[in-house]
C-alpha positions in Angstrom: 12.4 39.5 -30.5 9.7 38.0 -28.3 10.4 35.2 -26.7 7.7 32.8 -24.9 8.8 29.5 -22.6 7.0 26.5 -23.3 8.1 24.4 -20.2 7.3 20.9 -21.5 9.7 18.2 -20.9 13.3 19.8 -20.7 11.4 23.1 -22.3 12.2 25.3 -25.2 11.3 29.1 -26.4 9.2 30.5 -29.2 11.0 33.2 -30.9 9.1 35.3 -32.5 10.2 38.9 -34.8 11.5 40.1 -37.9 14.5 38.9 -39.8 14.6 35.8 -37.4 15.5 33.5 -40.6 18.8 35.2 -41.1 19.7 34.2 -37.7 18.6 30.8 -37.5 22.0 29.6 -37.1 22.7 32.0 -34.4 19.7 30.6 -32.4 19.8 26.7 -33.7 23.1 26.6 -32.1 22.2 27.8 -28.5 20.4 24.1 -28.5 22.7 22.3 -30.7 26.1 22.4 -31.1 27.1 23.2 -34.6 29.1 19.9 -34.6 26.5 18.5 -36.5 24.3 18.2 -39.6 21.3 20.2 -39.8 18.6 18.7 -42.2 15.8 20.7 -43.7 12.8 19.5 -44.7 10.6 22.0 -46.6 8.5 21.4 -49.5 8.9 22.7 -53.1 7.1 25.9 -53.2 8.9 27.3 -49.8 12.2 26.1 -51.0 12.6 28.4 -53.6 11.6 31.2 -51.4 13.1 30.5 -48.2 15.6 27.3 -48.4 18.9 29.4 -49.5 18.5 31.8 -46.3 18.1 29.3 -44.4 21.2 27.1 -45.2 23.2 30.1 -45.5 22.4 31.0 -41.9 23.3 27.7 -40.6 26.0 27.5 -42.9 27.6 31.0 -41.2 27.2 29.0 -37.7 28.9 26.2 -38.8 26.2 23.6 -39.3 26.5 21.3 -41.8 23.5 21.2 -44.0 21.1 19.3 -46.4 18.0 19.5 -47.4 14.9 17.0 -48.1 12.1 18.5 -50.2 9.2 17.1 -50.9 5.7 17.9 -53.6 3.9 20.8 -51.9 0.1 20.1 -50.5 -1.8 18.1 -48.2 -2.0 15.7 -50.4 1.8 14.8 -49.7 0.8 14.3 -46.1 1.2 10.2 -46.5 2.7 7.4 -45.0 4.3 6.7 -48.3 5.7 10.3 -48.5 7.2 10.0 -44.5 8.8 6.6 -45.7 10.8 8.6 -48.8 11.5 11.5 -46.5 13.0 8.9 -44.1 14.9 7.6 -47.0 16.4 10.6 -48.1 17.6 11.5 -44.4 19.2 8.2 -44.5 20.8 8.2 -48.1 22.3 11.8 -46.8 23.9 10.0 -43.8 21.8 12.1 -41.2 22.5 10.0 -37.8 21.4 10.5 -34.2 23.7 13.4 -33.2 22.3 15.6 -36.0 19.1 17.6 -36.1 16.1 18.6 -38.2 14.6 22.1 -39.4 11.3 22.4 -40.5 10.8 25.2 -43.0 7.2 25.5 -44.1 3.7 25.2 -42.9 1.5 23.1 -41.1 1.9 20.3 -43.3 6.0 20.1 -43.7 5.8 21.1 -39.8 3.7 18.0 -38.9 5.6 16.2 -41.9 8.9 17.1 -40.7 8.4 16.4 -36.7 7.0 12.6 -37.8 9.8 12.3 -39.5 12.4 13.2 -37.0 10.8 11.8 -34.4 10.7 8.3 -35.7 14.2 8.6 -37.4 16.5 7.0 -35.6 13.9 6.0 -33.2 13.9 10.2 -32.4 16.5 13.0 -33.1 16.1 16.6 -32.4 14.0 19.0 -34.4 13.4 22.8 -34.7 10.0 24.6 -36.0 10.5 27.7 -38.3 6.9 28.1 -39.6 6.8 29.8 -42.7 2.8 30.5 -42.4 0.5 32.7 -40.3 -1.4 29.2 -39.5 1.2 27.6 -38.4 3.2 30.8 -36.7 -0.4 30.8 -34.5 -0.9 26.9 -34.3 0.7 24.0 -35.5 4.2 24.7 -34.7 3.6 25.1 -31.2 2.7 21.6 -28.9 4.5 19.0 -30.4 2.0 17.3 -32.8 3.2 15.6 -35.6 0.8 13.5 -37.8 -0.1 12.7 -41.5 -3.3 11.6 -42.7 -4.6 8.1 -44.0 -7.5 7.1 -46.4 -9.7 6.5 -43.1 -9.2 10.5 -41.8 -6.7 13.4 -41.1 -4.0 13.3 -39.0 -5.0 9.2 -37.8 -1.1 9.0 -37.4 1.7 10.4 -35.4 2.7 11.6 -32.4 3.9 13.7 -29.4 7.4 15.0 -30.1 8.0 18.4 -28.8 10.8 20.7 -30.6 14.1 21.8 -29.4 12.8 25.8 -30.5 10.2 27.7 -32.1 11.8 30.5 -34.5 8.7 32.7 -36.3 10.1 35.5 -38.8 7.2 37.8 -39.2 8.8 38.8 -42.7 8.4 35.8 -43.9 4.4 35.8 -43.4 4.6 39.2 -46.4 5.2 36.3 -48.8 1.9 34.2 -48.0 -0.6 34.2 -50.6 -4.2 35.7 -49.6 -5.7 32.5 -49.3 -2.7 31.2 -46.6 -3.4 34.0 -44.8 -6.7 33.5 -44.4 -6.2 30.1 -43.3 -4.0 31.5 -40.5 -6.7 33.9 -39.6 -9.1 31.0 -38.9 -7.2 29.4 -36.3 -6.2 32.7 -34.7 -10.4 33.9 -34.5 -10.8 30.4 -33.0 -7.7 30.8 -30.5 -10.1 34.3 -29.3 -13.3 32.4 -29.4 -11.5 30.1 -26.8 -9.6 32.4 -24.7 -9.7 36.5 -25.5 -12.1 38.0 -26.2 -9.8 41.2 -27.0 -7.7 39.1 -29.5 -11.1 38.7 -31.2 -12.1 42.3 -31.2 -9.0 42.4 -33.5 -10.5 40.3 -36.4 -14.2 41.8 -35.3 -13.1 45.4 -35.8 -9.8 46.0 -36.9 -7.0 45.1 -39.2 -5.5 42.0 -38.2 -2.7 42.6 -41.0 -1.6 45.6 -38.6 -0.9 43.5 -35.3 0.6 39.9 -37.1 3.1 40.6 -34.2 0.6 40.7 -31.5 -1.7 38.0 -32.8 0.8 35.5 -32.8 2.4 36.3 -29.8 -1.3 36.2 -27.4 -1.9 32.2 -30.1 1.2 31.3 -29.1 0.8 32.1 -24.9 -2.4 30.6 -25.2 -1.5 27.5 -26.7 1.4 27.0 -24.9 -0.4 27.1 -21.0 -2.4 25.2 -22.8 -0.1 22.2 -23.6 1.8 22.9 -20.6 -1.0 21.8 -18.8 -2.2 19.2 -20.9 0.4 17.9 -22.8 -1.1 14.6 -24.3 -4.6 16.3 -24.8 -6.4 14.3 -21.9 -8.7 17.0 -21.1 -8.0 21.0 -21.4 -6.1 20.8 -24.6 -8.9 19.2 -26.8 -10.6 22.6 -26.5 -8.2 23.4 -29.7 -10.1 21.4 -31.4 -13.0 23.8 -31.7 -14.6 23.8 -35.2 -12.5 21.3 -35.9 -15.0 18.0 -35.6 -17.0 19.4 -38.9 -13.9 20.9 -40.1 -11.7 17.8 -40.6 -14.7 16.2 -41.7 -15.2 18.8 -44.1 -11.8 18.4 -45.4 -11.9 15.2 -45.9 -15.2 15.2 -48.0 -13.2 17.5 -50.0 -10.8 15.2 -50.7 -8.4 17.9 -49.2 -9.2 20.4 -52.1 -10.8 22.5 -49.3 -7.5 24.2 -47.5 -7.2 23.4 -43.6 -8.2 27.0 -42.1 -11.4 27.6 -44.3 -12.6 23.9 -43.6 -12.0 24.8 -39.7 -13.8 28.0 -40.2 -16.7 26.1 -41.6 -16.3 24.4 -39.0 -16.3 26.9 -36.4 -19.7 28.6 -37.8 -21.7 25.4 -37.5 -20.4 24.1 -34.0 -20.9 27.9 -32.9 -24.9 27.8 -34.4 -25.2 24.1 -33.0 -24.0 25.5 -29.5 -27.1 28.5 -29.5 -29.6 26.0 -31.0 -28.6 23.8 -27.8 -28.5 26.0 -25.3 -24.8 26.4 -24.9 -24.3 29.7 -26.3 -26.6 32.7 -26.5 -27.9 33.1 -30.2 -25.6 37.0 -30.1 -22.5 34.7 -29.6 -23.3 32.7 -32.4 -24.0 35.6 -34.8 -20.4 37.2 -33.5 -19.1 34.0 -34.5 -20.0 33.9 -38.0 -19.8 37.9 -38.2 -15.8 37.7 -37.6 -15.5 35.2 -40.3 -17.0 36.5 -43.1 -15.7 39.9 -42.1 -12.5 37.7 -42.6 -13.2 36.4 -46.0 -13.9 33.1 -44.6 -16.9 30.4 -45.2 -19.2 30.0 -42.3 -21.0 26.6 -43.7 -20.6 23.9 -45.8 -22.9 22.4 -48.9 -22.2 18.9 -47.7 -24.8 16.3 -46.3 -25.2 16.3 -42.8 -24.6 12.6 -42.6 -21.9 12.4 -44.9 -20.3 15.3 -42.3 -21.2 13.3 -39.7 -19.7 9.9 -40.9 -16.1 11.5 -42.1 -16.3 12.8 -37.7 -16.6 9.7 -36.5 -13.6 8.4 -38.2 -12.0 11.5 -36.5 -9.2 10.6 -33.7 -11.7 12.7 -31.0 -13.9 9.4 -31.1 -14.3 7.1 -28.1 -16.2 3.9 -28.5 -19.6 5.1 -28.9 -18.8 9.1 -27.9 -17.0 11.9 -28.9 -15.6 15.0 -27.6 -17.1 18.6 -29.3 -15.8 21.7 -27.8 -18.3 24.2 -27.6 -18.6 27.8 -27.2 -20.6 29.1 -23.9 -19.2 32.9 -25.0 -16.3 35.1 -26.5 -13.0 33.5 -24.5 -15.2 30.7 -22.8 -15.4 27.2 -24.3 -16.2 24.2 -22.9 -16.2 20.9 -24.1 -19.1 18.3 -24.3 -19.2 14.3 -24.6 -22.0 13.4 -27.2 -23.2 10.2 -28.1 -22.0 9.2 -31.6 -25.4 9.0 -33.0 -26.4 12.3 -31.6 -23.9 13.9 -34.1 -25.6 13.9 -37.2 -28.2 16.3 -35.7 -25.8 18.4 -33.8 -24.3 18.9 -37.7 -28.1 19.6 -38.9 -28.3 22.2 -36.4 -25.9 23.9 -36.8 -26.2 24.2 -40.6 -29.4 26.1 -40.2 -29.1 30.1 -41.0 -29.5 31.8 -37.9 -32.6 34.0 -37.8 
């Protein structure tokens, strides 16, 4: 098992091997006492892979435990679905002393950390990602959100976890198209950072090093929020390809799944940044290269004002600017405050082909 620190607030380790879901008990426990109820929010199509191991585990430690499932898919991520998670905690007598797992992806780990951290006005919560996206991502950081009619993830907030706990097993389970979506986020963590984490995706196999990948996302993105907890500066370089991207999703009426809208996302801001001047044109091309070696979309057959519109109902916006991180080179971004009407062109840009 590797194990990194996160020292946020009172702190808490990312666990991260094989067979870790068997021995979530074990490691729940070493944060909680067992004296407790443990409550596990998942959604439908992980409980019936992973919800029984789970419990059981807890079970053997001496938690007590329930579970609240909810309709898979981002289109569960609502207000109205928090308020009948919030319900069901309730109705199953979860109080303050007890504590939440979330078992599942990006969307029941952002569900699941709203939830707990609003229940009760905040009780304790563990992350046990179930996906390569979130294993590299979302779990790690402490943001929780769901989306509204106006944009993606316009509410929530900061609420670190007690622990991370990342089975790599469970990630031989993942659909091809999950996968990739975890792939996107991981080429974007070495576009920011390492540029030998992207020689992984540029040349390799990344199914061969899951292990490694997550373990150099996960160090990243947790200097990263260590320094920057609230995202008031460094932090909303993780954001790269995700103006377009978000945008993108939205358009799609969140049809298009999170990691190939950011991927989209991540070829246009990365041609914008070379038809700027940020980036060289090479960097650009090495960009889109890695996706589709990848299997993932580099552009997007929406209008470039319609893309542009969906961003500026993006959280990122302030007044009449917004914050794009951009790519300078492979493990060097940097981010850039635009003017709101210059954003429509930067999207034009950087959905021209490359020559």
């Amino acid at each position: 098992m590797h194990t990194i620190r996160v020292n946020v607030g009172k702190g808490y380790d990312i666990n991260i091997g094989e067979g870790l879901l068997g021995k979530v008990g074990e490691l729940v426990s070493t944060v909680k006492s067992p004296e407790c109820k443990a409550v596990v929010i998942t959604d439908s199509n992980v409980a019936k892979l992973h919800l029984f191991d789970c419990q059981q585990s807890l079970r053997a430690s001496g938690f007590d435990t329930t579970a609240v499932i909810f309709d898979a898919g981002e289109e569960s991520k609502t207000m109205s679905m928090i308020g009948k998670i919030l319900e069901g905690m309730a109705e199953k007598g979860v109080t303050r002393n007890d504590i939440v797992i979330a078992l599942g992806g990006g969307v029941t780990g952002d569900m699941a950390g709203f939830a707990a951290g609003v229940y009760m006005r905040g009780i304790p919560f563990v992350q046990v990602p179930t996906t390569l996206l979130a294993a590299v991502d979302s779990s790690v950081g402490g943001k929780t959100a769901v989306d509204l009619p106006s944009g993606k993830n316009l509410a929530g907030l900061f609420y670190q976890p007690e622990m991370v706990i990342c089975d790599t097993l469970l990630l031989e389970t993942l659909p091809e198209e999950e996968y990739k979506c975890g792939l996107a986020e991981a080429i974007k963590t070495g576009i920011l950072s390492d540029e030998e984490l992207f020689r992984i995706f540029e040349e390799g196999d990344p199914k061969e090093k899951l292990p490694e990948i997550i373990a150099r996302c996960a160090e990243y993105k947790a200097g990263v929020v260590m320094r920057d907890e609230k995202e008031k500066g460094e932090r909303k370089l993780l954001n790269l390809g995700h103006t377009a991207g978000h945008a993108i999703e939205k358009l799609s009426n969140y049809e298009m799944k999170h990691g190939f809208a950011v991927a989209a996302g991540l070829g246009i801001i990365g041609r914008a940044a070379s038809g700027l001047g940020y980036c060289s044109e090479e960097t650009a091309k090495r960009i889109e290269n890695v996706l589709l070696r990848n299997g993932l979309p580099v552009n997007t057959d929406f209008d470039d004002r319609e893309i542009a519109e969906a961003a500026l109902s993006d959280k990122k916006r302030s007044g009449k600017t917004i914050t794009i991180a951009v790519p300078i080179s492979i493990g060097n971004c940097d981010l850039k405050e635009i003017e709101t009407d210059n954003l429509e062109e930067i999207i034009m840009l950087g959905k021209k082909a490359l020559k």
